[in-house]
N, C-alpha and C positions, 0 to 999 in steps of 0.2 A: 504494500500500500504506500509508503513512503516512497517509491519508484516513482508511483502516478503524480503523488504531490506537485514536484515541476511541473509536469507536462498538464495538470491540471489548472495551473497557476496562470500558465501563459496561455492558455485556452480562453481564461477569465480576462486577463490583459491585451491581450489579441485580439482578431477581429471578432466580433460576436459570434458565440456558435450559429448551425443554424433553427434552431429552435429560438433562438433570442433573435436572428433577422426576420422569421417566420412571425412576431409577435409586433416587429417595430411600426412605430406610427412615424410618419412624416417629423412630426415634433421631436420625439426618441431617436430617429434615425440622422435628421439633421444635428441633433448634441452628438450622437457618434462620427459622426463626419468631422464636425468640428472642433473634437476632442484627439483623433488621430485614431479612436481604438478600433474605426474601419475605414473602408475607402469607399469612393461612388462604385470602382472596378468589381469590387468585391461583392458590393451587393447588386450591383445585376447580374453576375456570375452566378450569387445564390439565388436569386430569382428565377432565374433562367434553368435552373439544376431542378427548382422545384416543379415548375411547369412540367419539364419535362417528363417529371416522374406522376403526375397528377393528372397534368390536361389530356391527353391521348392516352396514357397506360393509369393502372389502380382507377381511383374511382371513373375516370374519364368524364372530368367537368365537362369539356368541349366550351370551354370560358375565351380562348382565344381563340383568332381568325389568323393573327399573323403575327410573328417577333420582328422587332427592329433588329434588321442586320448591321447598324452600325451604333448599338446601344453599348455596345464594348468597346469601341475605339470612344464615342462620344463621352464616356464616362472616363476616361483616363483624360483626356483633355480638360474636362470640368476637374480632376482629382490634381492638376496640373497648374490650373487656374488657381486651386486652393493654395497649392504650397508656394505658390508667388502672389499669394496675400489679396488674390480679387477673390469676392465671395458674393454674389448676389444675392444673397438672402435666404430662407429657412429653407428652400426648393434647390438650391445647389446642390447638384449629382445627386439628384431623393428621384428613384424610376418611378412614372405615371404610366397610368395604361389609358390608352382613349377607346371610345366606343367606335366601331366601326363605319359610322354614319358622321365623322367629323375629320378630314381632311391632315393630313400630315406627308408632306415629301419626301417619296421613296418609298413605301407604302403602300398601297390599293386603299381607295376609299368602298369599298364594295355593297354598305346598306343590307348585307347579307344576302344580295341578288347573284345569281352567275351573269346577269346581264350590265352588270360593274364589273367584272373578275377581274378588271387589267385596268382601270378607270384611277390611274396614278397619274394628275396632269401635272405634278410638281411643284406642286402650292402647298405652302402651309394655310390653314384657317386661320383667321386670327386668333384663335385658342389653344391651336398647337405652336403660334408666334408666342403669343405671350407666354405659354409654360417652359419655350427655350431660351425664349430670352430672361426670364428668371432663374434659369439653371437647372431647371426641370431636364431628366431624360424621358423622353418617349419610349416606352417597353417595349411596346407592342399595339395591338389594335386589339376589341374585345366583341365574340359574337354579339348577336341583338338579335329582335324576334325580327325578322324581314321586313327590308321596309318600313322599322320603327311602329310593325305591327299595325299596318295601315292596308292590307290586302284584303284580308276578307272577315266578314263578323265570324267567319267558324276557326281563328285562325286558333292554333295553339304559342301561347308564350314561351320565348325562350329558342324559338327555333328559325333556321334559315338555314336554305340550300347550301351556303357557302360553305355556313360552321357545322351543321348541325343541330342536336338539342342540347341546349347549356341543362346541367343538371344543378338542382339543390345542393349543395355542399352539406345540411343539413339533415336532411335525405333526401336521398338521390334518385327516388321516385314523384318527386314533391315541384311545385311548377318553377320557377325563378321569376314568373309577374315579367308583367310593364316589357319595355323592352330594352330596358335598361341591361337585359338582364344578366349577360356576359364581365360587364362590369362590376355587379351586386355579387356575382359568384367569386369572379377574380380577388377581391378585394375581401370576401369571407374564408376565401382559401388562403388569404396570406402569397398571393401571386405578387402581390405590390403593395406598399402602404396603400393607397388610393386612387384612385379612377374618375374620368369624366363622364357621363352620362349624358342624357337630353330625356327632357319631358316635352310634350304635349301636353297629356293629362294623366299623371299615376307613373308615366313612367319610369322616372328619379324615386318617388317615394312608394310606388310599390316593393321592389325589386330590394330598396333598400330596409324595406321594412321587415321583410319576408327571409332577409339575410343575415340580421342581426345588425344592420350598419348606420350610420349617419348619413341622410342624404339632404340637399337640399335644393331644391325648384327656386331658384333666384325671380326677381322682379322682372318682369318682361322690357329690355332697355338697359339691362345693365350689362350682357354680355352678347358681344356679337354672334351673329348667326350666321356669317359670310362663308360658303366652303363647307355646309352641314348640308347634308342632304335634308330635303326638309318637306314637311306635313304644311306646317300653315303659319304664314309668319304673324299671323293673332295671336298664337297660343305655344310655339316653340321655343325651348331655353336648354342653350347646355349648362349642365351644373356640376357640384363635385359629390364625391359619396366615397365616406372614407369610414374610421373607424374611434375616429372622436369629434365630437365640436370640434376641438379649435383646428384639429386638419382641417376640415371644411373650412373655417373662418380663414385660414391659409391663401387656399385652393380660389377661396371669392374673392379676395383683395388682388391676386393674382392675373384675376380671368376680366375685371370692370376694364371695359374701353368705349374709345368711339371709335366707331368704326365708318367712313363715309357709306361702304358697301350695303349699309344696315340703319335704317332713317330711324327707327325707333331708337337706336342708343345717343342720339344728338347730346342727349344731357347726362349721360354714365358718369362723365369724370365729375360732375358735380355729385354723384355718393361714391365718389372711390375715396379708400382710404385704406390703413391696417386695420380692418374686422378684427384680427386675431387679438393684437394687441390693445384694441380698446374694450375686449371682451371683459365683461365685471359682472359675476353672479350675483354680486350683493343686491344686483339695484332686482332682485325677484323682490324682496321685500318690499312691502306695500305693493306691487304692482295686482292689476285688477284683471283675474284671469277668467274670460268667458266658458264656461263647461259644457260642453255639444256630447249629446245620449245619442246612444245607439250600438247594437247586436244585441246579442238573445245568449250566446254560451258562458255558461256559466263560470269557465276558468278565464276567459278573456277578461269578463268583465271582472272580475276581481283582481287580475293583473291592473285595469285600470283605475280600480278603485284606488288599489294601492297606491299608483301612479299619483293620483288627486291627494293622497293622504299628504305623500312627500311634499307637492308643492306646494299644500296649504301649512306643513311644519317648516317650510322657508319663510315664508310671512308672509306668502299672496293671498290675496282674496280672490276666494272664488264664488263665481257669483253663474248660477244655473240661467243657460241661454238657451230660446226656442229656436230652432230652423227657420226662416221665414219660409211661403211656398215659394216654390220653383218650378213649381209647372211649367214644359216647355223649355226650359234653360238647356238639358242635353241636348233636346231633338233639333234646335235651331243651331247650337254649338256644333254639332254633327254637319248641319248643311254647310256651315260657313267652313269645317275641314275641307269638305268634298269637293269645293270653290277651290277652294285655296292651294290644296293638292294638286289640281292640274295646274293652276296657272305656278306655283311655284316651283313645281318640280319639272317645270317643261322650262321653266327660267333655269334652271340649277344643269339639265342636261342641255342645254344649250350652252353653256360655259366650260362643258369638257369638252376633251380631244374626241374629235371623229374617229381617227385610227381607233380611238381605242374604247369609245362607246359609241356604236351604233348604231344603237336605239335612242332617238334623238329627242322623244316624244312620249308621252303617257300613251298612247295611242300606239305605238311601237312597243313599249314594254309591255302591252297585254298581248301583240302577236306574238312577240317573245316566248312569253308565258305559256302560249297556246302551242307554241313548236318546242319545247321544251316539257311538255307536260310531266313526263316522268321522273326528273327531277325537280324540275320548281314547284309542281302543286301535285305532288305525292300524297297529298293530310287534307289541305285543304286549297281552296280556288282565289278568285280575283273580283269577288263581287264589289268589293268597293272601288278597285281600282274602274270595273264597267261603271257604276256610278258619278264616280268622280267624271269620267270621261264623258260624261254624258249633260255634266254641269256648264251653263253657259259663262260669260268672261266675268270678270269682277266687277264691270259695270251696272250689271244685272242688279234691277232693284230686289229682287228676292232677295240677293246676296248680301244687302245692307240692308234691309229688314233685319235678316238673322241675325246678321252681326250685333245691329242695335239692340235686339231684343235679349239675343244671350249674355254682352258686356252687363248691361242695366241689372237684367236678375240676378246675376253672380256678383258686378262691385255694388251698384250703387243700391238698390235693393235686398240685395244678399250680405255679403261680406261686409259694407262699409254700414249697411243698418244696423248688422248685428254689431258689432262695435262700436256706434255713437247711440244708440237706443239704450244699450246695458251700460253705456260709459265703462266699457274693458280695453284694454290694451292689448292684447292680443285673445286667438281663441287655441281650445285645446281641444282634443277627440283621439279617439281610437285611430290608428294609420290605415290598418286594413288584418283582418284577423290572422291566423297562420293559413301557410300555403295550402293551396289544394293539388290534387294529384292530377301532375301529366298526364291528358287522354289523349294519343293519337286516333283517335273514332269523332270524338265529338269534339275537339278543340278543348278550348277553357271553358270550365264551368263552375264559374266562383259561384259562391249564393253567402251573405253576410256582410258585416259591416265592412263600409271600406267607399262610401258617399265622400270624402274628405277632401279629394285631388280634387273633383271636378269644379268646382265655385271658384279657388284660389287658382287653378289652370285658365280658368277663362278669362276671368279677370286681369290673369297677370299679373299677383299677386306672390309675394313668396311663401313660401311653405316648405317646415323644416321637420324630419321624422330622426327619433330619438329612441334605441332598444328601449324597450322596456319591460323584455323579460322573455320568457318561453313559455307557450303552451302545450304542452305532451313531447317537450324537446323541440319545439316549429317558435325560431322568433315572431316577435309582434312590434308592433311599435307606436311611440306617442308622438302626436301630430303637434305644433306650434304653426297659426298662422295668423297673419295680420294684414297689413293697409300696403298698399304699395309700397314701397323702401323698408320695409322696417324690417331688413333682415337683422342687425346689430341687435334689436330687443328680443325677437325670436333667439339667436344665436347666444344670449345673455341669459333668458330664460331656458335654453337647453344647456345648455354649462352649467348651470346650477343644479337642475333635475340630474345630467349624467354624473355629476360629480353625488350628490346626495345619495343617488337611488343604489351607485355604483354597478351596474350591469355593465357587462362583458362577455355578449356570448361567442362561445368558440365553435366551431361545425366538427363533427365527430364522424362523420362521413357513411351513415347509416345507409343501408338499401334504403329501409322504409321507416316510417314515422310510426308511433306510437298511436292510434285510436282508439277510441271510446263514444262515447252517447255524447259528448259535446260537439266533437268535431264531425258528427252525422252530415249534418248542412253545408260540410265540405266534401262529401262525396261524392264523385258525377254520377 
């Protein structure tokens, strides 16, 4: 035993095992960088080592689409930059992974289609700008449900031609949500500190709820969209999803620009700042927290009961808020995607290379689809993309009907009532219960609470989800959402809660989940 002593010693003093890089947060991992006791080199080496043993072989997440071939040479140069004293800040040599539907050079930006398979025009997005030029490495790119799950109502989550089916890290029969979901895996498997995402609606906080992680759906206007393949630029936001607040708070200060490509962010640099470090849990006290009911199983809702307990022993007040109606709020938010899909994403393939997509049109990728059958629509079809296609231009007053009709019931009616009616500061609710099980027959079949995304997605509002625990081993998670900007109070009120509640869950890598008579109503 006294042999092992040294070599145990300098194990301890050396670079982090890898169980201790498998654990590291953005925050952790940048003190070890800047401490000397690792390098950028070393942990994407371990990165990379784990993937391998994970994503294609053992449990086989199927969480990645592709590794950065120069994420080794890249991190020695960033490791290089450190020891001649330039540091760019907490993301120096810290690997990110981006979702497959946001643009990075040398790469394929693929949206999980085969009809992107090669659709690398050499552009950074501005969110893979801004994560290198903070010192950020790009890992790799991370599956998503196809399309950002925008093909068909029967579609199943988690899945695309490109990648496959991203599995639950928690079990691994169990769905991944949203379409986020390659990210939400990545980043519960310990593939990276953290990852980028995009929401429309659910897609950041499902994925991230369901995974045990931190995710957050930023303000609609704070981070550009330029170079994302994109649903609808109403209701689209890339965001981060890590493994504590203040990663996230990182990741946001990080990602706020203007971008001309992108009219909505005209005014971002007036809420750019350091989120991380103006981050202060104290001010939960006194603040006035909205309480929004809903689901039916009995251990969730005790999971959130508990949840309210912790944040009314910080000092909030909470004060029980009704739903206002919202009749109609989806079904018009639905028409104004189906708008915005074609004319968006027919802007978006018009800005790649010909060589090397061409299918140049929404109209092109469903003949695609249709000469491809065998592979792209195996599970499920392309009903929306025929709908979308079948929508007339943005001129269309239908088209600002819907718009008008679904902003109003979600901000100004919805979200912004509930908050000046109760006089609350932000609201709280369930994220979305535990995952339900992968059906390849009938797609997703959630049933349960998980209303939450939709109001704060429409409006463009942020919305930040925070573990709050397991149910039968299936994370869950608690929602924080508020007024336009106010990711800093949301982000202020989740630091408090994760620090209080202390949840930390870890994926164990089960086949299957544990049920019972609660999680009945998750069963397809």
């Amino acid at each position: 035993m006294k042999r092992l002593l040294p070599v145990l010693a300098l194990l301890m003093t050396g670079a982090p095992a890898q169980a201790q890089m498998e654990d590291a947060t953005i925050t952790s991992l940048s003190a070890d960088l800047a401490s000397g006791r690792t390098s950028s080199e070393k942990a994407v080496r371990a990165y990379v080592k784990r993937i391998a043993a994970m994503d294609r072989k053992g449990p086989r997440l199927n969480a990645i689409i592709a590794l950065n071939p120069h994420a080794i040479a890249q991190a020695r140069a960033l490791d290089a930059e450190r020891r001649a004293g330039r540091v760019r800040g907490p993301l120096h040599g810290v690997p990110i992974l981006l979702k497959d539907n946001i643009e990075a050079a040398g790469m394929p930006t693929t949206a999980g289609s085969l009809a992107l398979a090669r659709n690398d025009p050499g552009r950074d997005s501005p969110v893979a700008a801004a994560l290198k030029a903070k010192g950020a490495i790009i890992l790799g790119k991370t599956n998503l449900s196809e399309w950002a799950n925008f093909r068909s109502e029967r579609s199943m989550s988690g899945w695309s031609a490109v990648g496959g089916l991203t599995r639950n890290p928690y079990a691994l029969d169990r769905t991944t949500c949203g379409s986020s979901s390659g990210s939400g895996a990545a980043v519960a498997a310990r593939f990276a500190p953290a990852a980028i995402g995009s929401e429309t609606n659910g897609s950041i906080i499902c994925p991230a709820s369901m995974m045990g992680l931190v995710g957050l759906k930023p303000s609609i206007g704070l981070i550009p969209r330029t170079h994302i393949v994109p649903i609808s630029h109403s209701q689209d936001t890339a965001g981060p999803m890590a493994r504590s607040v203040r990663d996230v708070a990182i990741l946001l200060s990080a990602l706020i620009a203007s971008d001309p490509g992108d009219p909505a962010t005209v005014n971002a640099m007036a809420h750019a700042g350091d989120y991380a470090a103006a981050l202060n849990p104290a001010k939960i006290r006194g603040m006035r927290i909205g309480v929004l009911r809903g689901g039916a199983q009995p251990e969730l809702l005790a999971r959130y009961e508990h949840a309210l307990a912790v944040l009314k022993g910080l000092g909030a007040q909470l004060v029980e808020v009704k739903k206002p109606p919202m009749e109609g709020m989806s079904a018009a938010s639905y028409d104004v995607l189906q708008y915005e899909f074609k004319a968006d994403l027919n802007a978006y393939l018009a800005s790649t290379r010909a060589d090397q997509v061409p299918t140049r049109t929404l109209d092109a990728l469903i003949a695609f689809d249709a000469a491809h059958a065998a592979t792209e629509m195996p599970l499920f079809g392309q009903d929306i993309f025929t709908l979308s296609q079948a929508k007339a231009g943005l001129d269309d007053p239908a088209y600002r009907a819907a718009r008008d009709t679904s902003l109003r019931l979600a901000g100004k009616d919805g979200i912004d009532a509930m908050l000046t009616d109760n006089r609350v500061d932000l609201l709280v609710t369930i994220s979305y219960g535990p995952a339900w099980l992968s059906d390849t027959v009938w797609g997703d079949q959630y049933e349960g609470p998980g209303g939450s995304t939709g109001p704060a997605a429409i409006a463009g509002y942020p919305h930040l989800t925070v573990p709050m625990g397991l149910v039968r081993g299936l994370p869950v998670g608690l929602s924080f959402i508020g007024a336009a900007y106010a990711e800093q109070r949301l982000l202020d009120a989740g630091l408090a809660y994760e620090q209080a509640a202390g949840i930390s869950p870890r994926p164990d890598f089960r086949p299957t989940a544990d049920t019972g008579p609660e999680l009945e109503g998750m069963r397809p």
